[in-house]
N, C-alpha and C positions, 0 to 999 in steps of 0.2 A: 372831460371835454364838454363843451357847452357851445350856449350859442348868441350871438350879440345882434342886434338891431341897432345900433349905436349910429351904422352907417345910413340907414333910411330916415333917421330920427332927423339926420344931417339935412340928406338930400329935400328932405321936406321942409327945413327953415329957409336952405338955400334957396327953394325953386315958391319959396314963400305961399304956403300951403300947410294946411292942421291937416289932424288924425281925419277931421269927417270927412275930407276928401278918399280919404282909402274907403269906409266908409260907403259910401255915393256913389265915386267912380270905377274903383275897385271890386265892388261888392262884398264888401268882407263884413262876417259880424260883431257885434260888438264884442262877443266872446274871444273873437281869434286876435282881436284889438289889445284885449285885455290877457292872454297868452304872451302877445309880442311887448308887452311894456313890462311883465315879470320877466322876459327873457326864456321863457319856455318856446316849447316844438311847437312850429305849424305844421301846416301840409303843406305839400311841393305846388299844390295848385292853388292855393294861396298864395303864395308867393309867385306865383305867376301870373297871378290875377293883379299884383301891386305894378310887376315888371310889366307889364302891358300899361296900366294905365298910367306910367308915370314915365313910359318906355325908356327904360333900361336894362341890364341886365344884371344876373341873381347878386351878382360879384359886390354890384354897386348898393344891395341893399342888406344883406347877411354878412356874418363872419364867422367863423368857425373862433373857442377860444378852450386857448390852452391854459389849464389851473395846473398851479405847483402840488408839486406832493411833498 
């Protein structure tokens, strides 16, 4: 099981906006930046630091993913 940013990656070209807005408005650092573009774990308050500043919720920017065995 794993985890996808695929969906924030979206809402961000949608709402016509780069990574340094997470960055800036978000307060995130470049570490947990660089965490979410390998597809690794954040923390929850990280991700609720993005869901504030781009206000939506976890749904719209996580996904949970199922790998075959």
């Amino acid at each position: 099981m794993g985890i996808s940013y695929n969906k924030l990656w979206k809402l961000l070209i949608d709402k016509k906006l780069k990574k340094k807005f997470l960055l800036e408005q978000a307060g995130l650092s470049r570490s947990t930046l660089t965490h979410m573009n390998h597809e690794e774990h954040v923390s929850t308050e990280s991700l609720m630091k993005i869901c504030r500043a781009l206000q939506c919720d976890i749904g719209d920017i996580v996904e949970i993913t199922y790998e075959k065995e």
